[in-house]
C-alpha positions in Angstrom: -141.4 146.5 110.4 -142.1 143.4 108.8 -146.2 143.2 108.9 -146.2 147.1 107.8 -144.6 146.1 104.9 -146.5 143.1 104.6 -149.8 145.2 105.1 -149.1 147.4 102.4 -148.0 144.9 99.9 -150.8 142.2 100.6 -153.9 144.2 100.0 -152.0 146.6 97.2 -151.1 143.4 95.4 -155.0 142.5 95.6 -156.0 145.8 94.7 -154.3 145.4 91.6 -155.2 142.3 90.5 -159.0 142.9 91.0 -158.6 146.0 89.0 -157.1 144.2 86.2 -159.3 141.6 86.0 -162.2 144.3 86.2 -160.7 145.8 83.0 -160.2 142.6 81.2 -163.5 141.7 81.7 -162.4 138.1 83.8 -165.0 136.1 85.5 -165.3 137.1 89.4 -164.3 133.7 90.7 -160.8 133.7 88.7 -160.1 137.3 89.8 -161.2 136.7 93.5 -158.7 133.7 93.2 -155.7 135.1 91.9 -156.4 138.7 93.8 -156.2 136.1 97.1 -153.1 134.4 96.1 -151.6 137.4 95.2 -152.3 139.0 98.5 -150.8 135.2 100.2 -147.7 135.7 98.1 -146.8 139.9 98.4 -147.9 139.9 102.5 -145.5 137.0 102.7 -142.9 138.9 100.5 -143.5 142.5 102.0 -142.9 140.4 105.5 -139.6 138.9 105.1 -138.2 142.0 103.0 -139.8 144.3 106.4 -137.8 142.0 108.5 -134.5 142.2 106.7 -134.8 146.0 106.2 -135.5 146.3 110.3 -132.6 144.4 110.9 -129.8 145.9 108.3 -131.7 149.3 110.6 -131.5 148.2 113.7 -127.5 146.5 113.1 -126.8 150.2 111.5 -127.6 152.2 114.2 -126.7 149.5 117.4 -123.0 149.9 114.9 -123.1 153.8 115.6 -124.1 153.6 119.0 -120.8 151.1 119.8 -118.6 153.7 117.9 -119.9 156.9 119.5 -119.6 155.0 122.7 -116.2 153.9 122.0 -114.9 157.5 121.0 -116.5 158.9 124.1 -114.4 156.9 126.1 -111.2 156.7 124.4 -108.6 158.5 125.9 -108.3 162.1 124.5 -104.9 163.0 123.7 -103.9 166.8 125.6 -103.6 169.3 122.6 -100.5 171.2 122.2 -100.5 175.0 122.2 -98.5 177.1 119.7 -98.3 180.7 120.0 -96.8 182.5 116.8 
């Protein structure tokens, strides 16, 4: 999960910069620069937070698994019948 979120974040990051230094009119070098270090910086970002949401996933669901498990093997308690 991490590198998905750090292959959206990366180039969307770069995307944006190079748009807004097309629409300020910034030299292409400059852009090119900070549209690369931008891309560095939110693939690195979107990696770690993909990491930590896979794992806060994958510690939910491994939680629900050990309770449904545990239920399924509890002893089940005979239910009593009344008749009015």
């Amino acid at each position: 999960m991490g590198g998905s979120y750090a292959g959206i974040l990366g180039p969307v990051a770069f995307l944006t910069m190079m748009g807004r230094g097309f629409l300020n009119d910034q030299p292409v070098e400059s852009t090119l620069v900070a549209a690369w270090l931008s891309l560095l910086a939110f693939a690195a970002i979107g990696y770690i937070v993909g990491k930590l949401a896979g794992q806060i996933i994958e510690d939910s669901v491994r939680a629900e698994v050990v309770a449904e498990l545990a239920a399924q093997e509890a002893p089940q308690e005979p239910q009593v019948r009344t008749e009015s």
